[in-house]
N, C-alpha and C positions, 0 to 999 in steps of 0.2 A: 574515891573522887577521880574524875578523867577531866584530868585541863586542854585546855586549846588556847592555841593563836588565834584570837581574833583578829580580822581585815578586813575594814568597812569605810564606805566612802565619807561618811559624817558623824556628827554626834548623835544625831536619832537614830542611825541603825547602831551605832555602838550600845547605845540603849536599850535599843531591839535587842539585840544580840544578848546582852547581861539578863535582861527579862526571860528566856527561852532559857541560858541559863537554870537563873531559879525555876524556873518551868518545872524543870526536870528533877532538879534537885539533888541532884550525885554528877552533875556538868559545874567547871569555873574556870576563870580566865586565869591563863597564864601570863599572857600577853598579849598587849596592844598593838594593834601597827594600822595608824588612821591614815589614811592617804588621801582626803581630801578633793574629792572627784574620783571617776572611773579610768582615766589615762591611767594611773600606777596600778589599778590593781593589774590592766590589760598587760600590762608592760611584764609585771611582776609574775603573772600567776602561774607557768611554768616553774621560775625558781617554787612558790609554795607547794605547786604539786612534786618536787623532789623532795622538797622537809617535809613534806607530810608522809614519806617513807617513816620517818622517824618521829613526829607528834602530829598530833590532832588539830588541824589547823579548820577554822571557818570564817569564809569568806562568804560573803553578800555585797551584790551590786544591782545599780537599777535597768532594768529592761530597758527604760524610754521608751526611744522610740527611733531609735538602729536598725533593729529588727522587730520581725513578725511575732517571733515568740522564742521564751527563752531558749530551749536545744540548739535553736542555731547560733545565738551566742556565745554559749558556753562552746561548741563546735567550732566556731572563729577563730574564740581565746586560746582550745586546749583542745587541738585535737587529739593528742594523743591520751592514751588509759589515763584515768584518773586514780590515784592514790586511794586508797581504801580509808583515808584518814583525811584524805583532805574533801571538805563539805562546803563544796560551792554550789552557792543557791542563787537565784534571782529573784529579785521583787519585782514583782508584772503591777504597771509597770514603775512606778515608785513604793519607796516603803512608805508613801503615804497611805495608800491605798492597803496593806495591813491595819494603819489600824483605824480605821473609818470604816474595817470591815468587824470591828466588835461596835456594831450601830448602836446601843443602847448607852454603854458608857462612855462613846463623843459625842452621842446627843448631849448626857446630861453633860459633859466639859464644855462643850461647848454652848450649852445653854440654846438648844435649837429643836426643832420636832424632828424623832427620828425619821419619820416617812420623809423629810429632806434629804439626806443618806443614801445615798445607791445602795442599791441592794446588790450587784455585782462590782464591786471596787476595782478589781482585777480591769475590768472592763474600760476603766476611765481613762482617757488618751492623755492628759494631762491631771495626774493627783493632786500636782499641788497648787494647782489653780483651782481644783476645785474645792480642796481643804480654804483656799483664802474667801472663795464664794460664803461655802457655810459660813467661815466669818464675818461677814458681813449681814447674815442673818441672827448673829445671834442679838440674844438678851443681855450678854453681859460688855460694858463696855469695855472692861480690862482683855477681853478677849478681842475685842475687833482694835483697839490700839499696839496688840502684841504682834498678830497673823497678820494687817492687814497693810500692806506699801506704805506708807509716807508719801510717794513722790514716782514720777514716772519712770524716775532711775534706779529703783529695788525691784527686786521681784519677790522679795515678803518682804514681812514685816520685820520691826526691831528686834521682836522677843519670839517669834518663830518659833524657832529651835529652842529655845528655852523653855514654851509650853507645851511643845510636843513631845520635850523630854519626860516633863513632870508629868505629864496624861499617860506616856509610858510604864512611867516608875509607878505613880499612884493609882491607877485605874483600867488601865490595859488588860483586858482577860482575853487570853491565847484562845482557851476552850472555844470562849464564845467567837473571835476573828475566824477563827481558822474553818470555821461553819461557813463563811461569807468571801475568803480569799484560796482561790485552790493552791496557788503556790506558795502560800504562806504554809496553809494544808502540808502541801509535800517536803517543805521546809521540817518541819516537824517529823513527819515520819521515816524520815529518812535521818534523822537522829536517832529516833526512837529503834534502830535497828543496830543501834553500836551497843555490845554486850557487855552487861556490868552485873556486878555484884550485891544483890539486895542486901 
């Protein structure tokens, strides 16, 4: 088994993160470290690229919309070598857009036709605006009460993150997203390169 430090700005990629995990199935968390927004990881990611001389640290944060595309990001954060252990990835440009890139199984969570779905998620300038749209189309009302504002003072809904976890945990298939998101894609492969023991 090979552990890592996870470091992730929220509970949905922390989810992400445990799901890629089991993905794999010889990957588990050691440790947590939520930091709640992109400022700490920016701040921090230096210090992880030194501990990751010594563990396996991975980190995920969102693209937005800072920059043009992730390299230069990651170029901003850290320019210097990157640690052979530490796996800092970007979600282009939210980690919404992973998983609205498995379109068949947030069609059916979401009770929506998937030809509503972008076909390129990666693409979406704002994911999580377009994740509360689908909300608003669907059929199920527990779903357009959880995703979708209250009031013009949120910017989602009450239970959000809470069904986005469970759509994660319960129904989120890597194989099928990573067809539909390239940087979730190289998220993967570039785990798939750390050498283990069948």
């Amino acid at each position: 088994m090979i552990y890592f430090t996870s470091v992730y700005e929220d509970a949905i990629t922390h989810q992400v993160m445990l799901k890629i995990f089991d993905y794999f199935g010889y990957f588990s968390e050691y440790r947590a470290i939520p930091c709640n927004g992109k400022g700490k990881i920016k701040k921090r990611i230096k210090a992880y690229n030194v501990a990751a001389k010594y563990e396996y640290y991975f980190v995920i944060t969102d693209l937005d919309n800072e920059y043009e595309c992730a390299p230069l990001l990651i170029n901003d954060w850290l320019p210097e070598l990157q640690s052979k252990q530490l796996f800092f990835r970007v979600a282009v440009r939210e980690v919404e857009s992973w998983l609205m890139a498995d379109r068949e199984n947030f069609a059916a969570f979401f009770s929506i036709n998937k030809k509503q779905i972008p076909l390129e998620p990666d693409n979406e300038v704002d994911p999580k605006r377009t994740v509360i749209s689908l909300a608003k189309r669907s059929r199920k009302r527990e779903i357009k009460e959880a995703i979708i504002p209250i009031d013009d003072y949120t910017s989602i809904g009450p239970e959000y993150n809470t069904k986005l976890q469970c759509f994660v945990h319960d129904f989120w298939d890597i194989n099928s997203a990573r067809k539909n998101s390239l940087s979730l894609d190289k998220a993967i492969k570039s785990l798939e390169k750390i050498p283990h023991k069948k």
